[in-house]
C-alpha positions in Angstrom: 0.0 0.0 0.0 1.2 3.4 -1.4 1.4 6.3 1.3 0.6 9.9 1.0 3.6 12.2 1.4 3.7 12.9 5.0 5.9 15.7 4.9 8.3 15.1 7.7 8.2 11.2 9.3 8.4 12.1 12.9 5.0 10.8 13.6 6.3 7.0 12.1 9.3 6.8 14.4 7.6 3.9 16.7 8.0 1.7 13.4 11.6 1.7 13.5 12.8 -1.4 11.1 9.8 -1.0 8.8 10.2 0.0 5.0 7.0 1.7 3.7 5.7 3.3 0.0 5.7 6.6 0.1 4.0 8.7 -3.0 6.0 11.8 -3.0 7.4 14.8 -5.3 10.3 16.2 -5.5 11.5 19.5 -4.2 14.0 21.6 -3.2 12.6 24.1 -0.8 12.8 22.8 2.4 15.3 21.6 5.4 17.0 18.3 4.9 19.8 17.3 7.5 22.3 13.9 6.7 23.2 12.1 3.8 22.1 8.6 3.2 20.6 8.6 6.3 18.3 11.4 7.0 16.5 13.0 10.3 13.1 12.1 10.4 12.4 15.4 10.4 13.8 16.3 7.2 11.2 17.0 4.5 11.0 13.4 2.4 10.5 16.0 -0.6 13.6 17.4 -0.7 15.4 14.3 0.7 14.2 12.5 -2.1 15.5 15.1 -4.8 18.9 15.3 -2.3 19.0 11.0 -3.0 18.4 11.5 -6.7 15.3 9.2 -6.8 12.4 11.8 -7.7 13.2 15.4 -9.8 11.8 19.1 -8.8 8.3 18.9 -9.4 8.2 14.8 -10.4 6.0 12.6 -8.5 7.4 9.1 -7.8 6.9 6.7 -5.2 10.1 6.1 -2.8 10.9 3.3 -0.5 11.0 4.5 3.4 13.2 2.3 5.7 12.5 3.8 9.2 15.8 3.6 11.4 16.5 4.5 15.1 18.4 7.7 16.0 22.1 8.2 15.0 24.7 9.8 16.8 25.5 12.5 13.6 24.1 13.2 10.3 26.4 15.0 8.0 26.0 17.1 5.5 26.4 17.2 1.6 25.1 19.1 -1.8 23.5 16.6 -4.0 21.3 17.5 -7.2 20.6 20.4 -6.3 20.0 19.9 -2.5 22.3 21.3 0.5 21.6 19.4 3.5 22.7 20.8 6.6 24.6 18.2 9.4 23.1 17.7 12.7 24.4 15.9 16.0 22.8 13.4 17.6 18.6 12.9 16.8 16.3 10.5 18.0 15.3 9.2 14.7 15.8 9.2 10.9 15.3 7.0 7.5 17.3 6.1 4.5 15.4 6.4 1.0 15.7 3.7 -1.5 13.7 3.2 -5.5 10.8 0.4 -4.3 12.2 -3.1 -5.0 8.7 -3.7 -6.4 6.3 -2.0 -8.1 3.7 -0.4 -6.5 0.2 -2.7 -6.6 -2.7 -0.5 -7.8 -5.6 0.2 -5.5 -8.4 -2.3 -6.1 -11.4 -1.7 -8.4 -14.6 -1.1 -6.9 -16.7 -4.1 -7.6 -19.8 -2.7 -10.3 -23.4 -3.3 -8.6 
């Protein structure tokens, strides 16, 4: 099941070791901290552009792996994208392409 973008992904950080779909589009206005590993309160827009999955503007849907807080994120300019570095944060994710394809939402059934 395909997500809509939550903006940030503090609300998710109970689900620590889960990978969800995430329907998202790129951009680049916005705060992004780390580099492969992201805050979780970074905007997934922007982190997504910063990871070169999605383009400015392009709608794509990303793989979310939640992870638990790290002790640093650091920073790096990537298409586009600064992101800043940040010491130590309670929780973050790393953004992958989906290893499969999105299903499509079922059909109603005609009555």
């Amino acid at each position: 099941e395909v997500m809509a973008d939550p903006g940030n992904l503090t609300g998710l950080r109970a689900h620590v070791g889960q990978s969800l779909l995430i329907r998202v589009t790129g951009s680049t206005r916005g705060m992004v901290w780390g580099s492969e590993v992201y805050t979780d309160d970074s905007l997934l827009a922007v982190a997504a552009v910063h990871a070169g999955l999605v383009r400015p503007g392009e709608t794509a849907v990303v793989q979310v792996t939640l992870l638990p807080g790290q002790n640093a994120y650091a920073a790096s300019s990537r298409n586009g994208v600064q992101s800043q570095s940040y010491g130590r944060w309670e929780g973050s994710y790393r953004l992958a392409a989906p290893t499969q394809a999105p299903r499509p939402p079922l059909a109603k059934a005609a009555r």
